[in-house]
C-alpha positions in Angstrom: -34.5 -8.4 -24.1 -31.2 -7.3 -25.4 -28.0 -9.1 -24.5 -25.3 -7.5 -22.1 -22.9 -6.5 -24.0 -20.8 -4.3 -21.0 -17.2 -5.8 -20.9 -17.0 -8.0 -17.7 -14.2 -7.8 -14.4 -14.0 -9.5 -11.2 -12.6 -8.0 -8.8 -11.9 -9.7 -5.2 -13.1 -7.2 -2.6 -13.2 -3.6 -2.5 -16.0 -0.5 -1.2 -13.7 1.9 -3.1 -13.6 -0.5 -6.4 -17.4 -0.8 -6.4 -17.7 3.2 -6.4 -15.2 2.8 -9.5 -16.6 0.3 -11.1 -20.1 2.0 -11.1 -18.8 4.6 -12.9 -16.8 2.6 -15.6 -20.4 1.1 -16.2 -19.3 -2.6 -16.1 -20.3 -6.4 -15.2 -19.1 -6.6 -12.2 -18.3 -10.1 -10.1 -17.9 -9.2 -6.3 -16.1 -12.1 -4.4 -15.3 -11.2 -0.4 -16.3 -13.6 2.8 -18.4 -12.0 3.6 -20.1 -9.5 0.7 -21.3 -6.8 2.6 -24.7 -6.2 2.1 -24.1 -2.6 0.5 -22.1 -3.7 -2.0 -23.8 -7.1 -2.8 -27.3 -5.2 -4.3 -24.5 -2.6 -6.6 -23.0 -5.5 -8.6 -23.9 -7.8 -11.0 -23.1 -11.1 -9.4 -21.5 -10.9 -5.7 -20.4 -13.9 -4.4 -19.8 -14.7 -0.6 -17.0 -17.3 -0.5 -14.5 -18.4 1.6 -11.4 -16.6 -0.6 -8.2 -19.0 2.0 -9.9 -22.0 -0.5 -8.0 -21.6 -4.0 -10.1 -24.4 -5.7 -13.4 -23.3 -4.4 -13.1 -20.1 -5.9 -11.3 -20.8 -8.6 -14.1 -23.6 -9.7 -17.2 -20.7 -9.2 -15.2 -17.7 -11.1 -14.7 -20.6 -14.1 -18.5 -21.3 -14.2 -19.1 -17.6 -14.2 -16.5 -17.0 -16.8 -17.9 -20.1 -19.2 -21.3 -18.1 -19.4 -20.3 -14.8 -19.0 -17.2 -14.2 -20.3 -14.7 -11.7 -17.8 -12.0 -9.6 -19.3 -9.9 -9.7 -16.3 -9.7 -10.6 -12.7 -7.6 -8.2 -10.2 -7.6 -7.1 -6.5 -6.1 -3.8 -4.4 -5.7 -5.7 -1.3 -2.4 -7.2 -0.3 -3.5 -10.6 1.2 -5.5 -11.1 -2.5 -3.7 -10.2 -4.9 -2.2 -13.8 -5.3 -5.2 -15.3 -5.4 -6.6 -12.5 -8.1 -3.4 -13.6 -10.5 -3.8 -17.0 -9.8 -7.6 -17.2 -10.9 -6.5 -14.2 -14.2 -4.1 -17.2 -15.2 -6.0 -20.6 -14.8 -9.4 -18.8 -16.9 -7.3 -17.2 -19.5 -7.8 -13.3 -18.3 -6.0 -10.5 -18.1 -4.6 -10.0 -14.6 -1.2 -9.5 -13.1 1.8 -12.3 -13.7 1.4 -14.8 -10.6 5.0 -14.2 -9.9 5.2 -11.4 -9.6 1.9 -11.4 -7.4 3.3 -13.9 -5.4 6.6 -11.9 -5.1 4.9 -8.5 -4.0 3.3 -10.6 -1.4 6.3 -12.2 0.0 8.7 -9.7 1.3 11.6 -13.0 0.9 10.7 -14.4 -2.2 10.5 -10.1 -3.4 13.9 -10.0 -2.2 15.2 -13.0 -3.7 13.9 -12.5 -6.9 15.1 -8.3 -6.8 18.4 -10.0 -5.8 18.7 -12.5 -9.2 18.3 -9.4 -11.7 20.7 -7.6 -9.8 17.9 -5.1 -8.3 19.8 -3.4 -4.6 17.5 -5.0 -1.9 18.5 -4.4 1.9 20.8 -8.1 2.9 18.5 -10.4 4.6 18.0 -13.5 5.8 14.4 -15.3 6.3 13.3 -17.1 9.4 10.8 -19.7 9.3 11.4 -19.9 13.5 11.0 -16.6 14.9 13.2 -17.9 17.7 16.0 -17.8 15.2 16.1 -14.0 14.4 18.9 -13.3 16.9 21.1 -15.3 15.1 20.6 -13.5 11.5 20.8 -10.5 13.6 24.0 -11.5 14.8 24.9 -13.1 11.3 23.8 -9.7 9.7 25.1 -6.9 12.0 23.0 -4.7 14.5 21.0 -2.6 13.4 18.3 -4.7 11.8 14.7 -4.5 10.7 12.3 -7.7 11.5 9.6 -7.8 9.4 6.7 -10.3 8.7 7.5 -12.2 5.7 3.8 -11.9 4.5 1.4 -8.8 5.8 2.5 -5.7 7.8 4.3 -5.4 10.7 8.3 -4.5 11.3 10.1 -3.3 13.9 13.4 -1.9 14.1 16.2 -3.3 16.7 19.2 -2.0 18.2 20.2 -5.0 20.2 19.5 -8.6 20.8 16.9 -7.9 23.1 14.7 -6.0 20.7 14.9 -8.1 17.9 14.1 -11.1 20.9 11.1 -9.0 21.5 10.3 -7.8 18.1 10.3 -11.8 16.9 8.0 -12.4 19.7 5.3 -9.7 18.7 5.5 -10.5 15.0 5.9 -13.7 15.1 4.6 -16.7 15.1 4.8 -16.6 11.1 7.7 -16.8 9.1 9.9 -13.5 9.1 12.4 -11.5 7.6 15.5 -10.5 9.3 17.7 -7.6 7.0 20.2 -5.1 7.8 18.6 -1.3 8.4 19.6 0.4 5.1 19.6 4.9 6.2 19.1 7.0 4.1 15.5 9.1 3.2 12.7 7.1 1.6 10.6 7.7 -1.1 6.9 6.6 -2.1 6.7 6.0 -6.2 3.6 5.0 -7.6 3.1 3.6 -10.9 0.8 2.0 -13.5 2.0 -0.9 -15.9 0.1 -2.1 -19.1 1.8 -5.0 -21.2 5.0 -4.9 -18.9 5.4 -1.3 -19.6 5.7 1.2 -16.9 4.7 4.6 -16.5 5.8 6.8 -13.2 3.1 8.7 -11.9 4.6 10.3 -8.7 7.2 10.6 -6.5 6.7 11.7 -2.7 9.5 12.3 -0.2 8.5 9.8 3.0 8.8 11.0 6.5 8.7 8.1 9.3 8.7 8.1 13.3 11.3 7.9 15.7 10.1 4.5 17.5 10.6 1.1 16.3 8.0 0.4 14.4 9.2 3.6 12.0 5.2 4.5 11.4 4.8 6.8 8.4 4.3 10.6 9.5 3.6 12.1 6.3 4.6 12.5 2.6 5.2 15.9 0.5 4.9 16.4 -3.1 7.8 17.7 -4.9 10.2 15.0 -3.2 12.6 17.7 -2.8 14.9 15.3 -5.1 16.5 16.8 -7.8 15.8 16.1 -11.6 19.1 13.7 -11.8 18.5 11.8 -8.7 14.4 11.8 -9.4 15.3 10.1 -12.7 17.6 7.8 -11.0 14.9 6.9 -8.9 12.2 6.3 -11.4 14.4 4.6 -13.9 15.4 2.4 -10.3 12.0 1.5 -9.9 10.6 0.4 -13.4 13.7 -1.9 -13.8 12.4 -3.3 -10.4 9.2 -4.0 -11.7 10.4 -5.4 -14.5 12.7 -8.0 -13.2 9.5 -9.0 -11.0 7.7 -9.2 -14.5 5.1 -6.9 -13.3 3.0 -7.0 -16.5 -0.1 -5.3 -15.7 -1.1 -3.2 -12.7 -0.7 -0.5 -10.4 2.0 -0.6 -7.8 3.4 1.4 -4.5 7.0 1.0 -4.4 9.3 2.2 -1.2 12.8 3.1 -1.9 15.7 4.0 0.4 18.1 6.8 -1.2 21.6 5.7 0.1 25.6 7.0 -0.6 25.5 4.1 -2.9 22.5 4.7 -4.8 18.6 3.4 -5.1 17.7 0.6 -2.5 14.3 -1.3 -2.8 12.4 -1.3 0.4 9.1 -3.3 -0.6 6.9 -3.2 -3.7 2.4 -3.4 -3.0 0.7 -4.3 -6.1 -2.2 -1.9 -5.3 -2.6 1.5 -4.6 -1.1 3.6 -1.9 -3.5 3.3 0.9 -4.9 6.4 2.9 -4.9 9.4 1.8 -1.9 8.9 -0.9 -4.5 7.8 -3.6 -6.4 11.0 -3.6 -3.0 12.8 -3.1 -1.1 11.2 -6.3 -4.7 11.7 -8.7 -4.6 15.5 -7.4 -0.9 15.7 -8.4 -1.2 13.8 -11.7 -4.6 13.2 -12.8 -4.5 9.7 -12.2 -6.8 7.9 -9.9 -4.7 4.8 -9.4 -8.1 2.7 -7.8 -9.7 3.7 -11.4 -6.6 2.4 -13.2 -6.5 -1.2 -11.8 -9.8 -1.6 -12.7 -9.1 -0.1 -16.6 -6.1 -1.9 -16.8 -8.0 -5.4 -15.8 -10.4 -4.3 -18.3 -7.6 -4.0 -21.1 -9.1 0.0 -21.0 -6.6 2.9 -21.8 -5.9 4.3 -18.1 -7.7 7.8 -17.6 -6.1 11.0 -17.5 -7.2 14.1 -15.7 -5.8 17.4 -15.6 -3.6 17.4 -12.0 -5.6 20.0 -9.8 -2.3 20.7 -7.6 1.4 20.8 -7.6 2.3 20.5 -4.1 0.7 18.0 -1.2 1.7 18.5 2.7 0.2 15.1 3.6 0.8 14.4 7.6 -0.3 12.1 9.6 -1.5 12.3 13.3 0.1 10.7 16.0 1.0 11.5 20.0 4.6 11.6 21.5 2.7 9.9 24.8 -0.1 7.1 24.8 -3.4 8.0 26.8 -7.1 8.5 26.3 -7.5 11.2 23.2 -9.7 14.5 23.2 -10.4 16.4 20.4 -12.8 19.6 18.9 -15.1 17.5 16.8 -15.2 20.3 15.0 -12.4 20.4 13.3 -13.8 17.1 11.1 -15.8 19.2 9.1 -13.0 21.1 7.5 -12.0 19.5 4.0 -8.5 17.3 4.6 -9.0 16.3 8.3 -9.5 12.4 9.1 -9.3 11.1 12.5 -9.4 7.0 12.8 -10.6 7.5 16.6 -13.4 8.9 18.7 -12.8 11.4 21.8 -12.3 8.7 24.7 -10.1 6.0 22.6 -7.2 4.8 23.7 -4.2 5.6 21.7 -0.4 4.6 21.7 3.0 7.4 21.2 4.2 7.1 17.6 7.4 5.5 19.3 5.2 2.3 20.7 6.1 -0.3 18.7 1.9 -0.8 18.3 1.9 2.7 17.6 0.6 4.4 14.2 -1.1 6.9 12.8 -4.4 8.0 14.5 -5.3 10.2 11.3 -4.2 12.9 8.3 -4.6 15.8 7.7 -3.6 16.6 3.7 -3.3 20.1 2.0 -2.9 21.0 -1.8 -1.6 24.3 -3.8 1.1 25.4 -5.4 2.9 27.8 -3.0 4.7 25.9 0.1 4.4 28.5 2.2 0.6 28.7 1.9 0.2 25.1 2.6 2.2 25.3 5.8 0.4 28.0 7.0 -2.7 26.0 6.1 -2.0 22.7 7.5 -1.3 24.0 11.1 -5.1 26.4 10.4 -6.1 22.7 10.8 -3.5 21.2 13.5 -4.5 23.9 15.5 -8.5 23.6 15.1 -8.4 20.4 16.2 -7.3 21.2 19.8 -6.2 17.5 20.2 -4.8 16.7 23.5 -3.7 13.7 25.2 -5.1 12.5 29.0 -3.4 9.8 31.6 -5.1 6.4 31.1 -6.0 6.2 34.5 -7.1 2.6 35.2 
């Protein structure tokens, strides 16, 4: 029997990674608590492990590694990426810098670190006791944002009381407490290989009214003009390099102020939703695919794009109740609902509130896309009834 000679990644969790890695024709290590079943009989070697126990993991991807050498080890989830960049360091792979994995996973140590090579962060102070935000609220100036230090969640508060409440429902972790920074936002994603960064897109960011500022959609142009779209981009790889992002994708969220570029968070993983497809349509780059090429040590892929414009929006209610919809509707291409006729759903304002779904169209000529995004709105007949208890 011949050896394998397919270059080797592992990759910590991931449906969407499995798909890509298929494709790339690969030796594949799986690790996830659990494997799903699905994914366990598509790869080479999955491993169900518990991933909060560094060692343990570390010890089994070593004896893998030893007889089957792996060219890189990387993640697209938040909560393990540091672990993915840990285990890339201690076996001697290629992976993203554990700094700056550890960084992009703590939205204090990010902002400390942004702060030292002189990168414009929103001023904030961290709060190990959530029961000491309304002081750094006071200390900072109304209006602030609290945010969990590590994972999602952030609320915006006007007064003491909400950031007393806000603390309360975010909490108990550590959080972050920084001054609201206005001015319209700005998704950039990007792909660094060897600590060089290339720009792949740059969408114009639309959030709610409420406090939890959900996303509400994204359009493609950003409606920024070539200067300021330079200023941005040029913002944004200096950011990534004073994390000493070395080799990855990355999602980065920047506030446009009077004053310039302001960094809102860096995700060392692709956009999430529909902004993945969205970006690969509008550059002919699957970001999912580049992780895994870039682990790999592979030249990224490029694609011609297929569209110049993206109306990405994203459904939500202006009152909570139980939802009704024309099921319908799902079958036309760029409609996803997350919930079933009968759920219960929050307003957009709710500070639990969200997105309940998207619905994303593609061209070139605006006007068309508007035209066809509420063709879709409107097919879905969704409506709102009373919770009645």
């Amino acid at each position: 029997m011949s050896a394998d000679i397919r270059p080797g990644v592992a990759c910590l969790s991931g449906r969407r990674v499995v798909d890509v890695l298929d494709a790339l024709d690969v030796y594949t290590v799986l690790l996830d608590d659990p494997t799903p079943l699905e994914l366990a009989c598509r790869v080479d070697v999955p491993l169900d492990i518990d991933l909060s126990d560094w060692a343990v993991v570390e010890s089994a991807v070593s004896r893998i590694h030893a007889g089957r050498p792996l060219e890189g080890v990387f993640s697209v989830y938040d909560a393990h990426v540091p672990l993915a960049a840990y285990l890339a360091a201690r076996i001697g792979v290629r992976g993203l810098d554990l700094s700056a994995a550890l960084a992009c996973h703590d939205k204090a140590r990010l902002r400390m670190t942004l702060a030292a090579g002189g990168v414009r962060t929103p001023d904030s102070l961290a709060v190990a006791d959530p029961a000491d935000a309304r002081a750094s609220a006071r200390r900072l100036g109304l209006p602030v944002v609290v945010r969990k230090s590590a994972g999602r969640g952030q609320l915006l508060c006007r007064d003491p009381g909400e950031v007393k409440r806000a603390s309360e429902l975010l909490g108990p972790g550590a959080l972050l407490v920084e001054k609201f920074t206005d001015g319209p936002e700005y998704a950039v994603q990007s792909f660094t290989v060897d600590g060089v960064t290339e720009i792949v897109s740059v969408l114009a960011q639309h959030t709610g009214p409420g406090p939890g500022r959900a996303e509400t959609g994204y359009d493609h142009p950003s409606g920024l003009d070539p200067v300021q779209e330079s200023e941005v981009k040029a913002f944004c790889v200096r950011a990534l390099a004073v994390l000493n992002f070395d080799h990855g994708v990355s999602h980065v969220q920047v506030r446009l102020t009077d004053d310039g570029p302001v960094l809102v968070d860096v995700a060392a993983r692709p956009p999430g939703g529909q902004l993945c497809a969205a970006t690969e349509r509008i550059s002919g780059i699957d970001l999912t695919r580049a992780a895994a090429e870039i682990a790999l040590g592979r030249p990224v892929t490029r694609r011609p794009p297929t569209a110049s414009h993206v109306l990405y929006r994203c459904v939500g209610f202006d009152r909570p109740g139980r939802i009704d919809y024309d099921v319908r509707g799902l079958g036309s291409p760029g409609v996803w609902l997350d919930v079933e006729p009968g759920d219960s759903v929050r307003s957009v304002d709710d500070p639990e509130g969200g997105s309940c779904g998207r619905i994303v169209v593609y061209g070139d000529d605006p006007a068309e896309l508007e035209s066809a995004y509420h063709s879709l709105f409107h097919s879905l007949r969704l409506r709102v009834e009373p919770d009645i208890q």
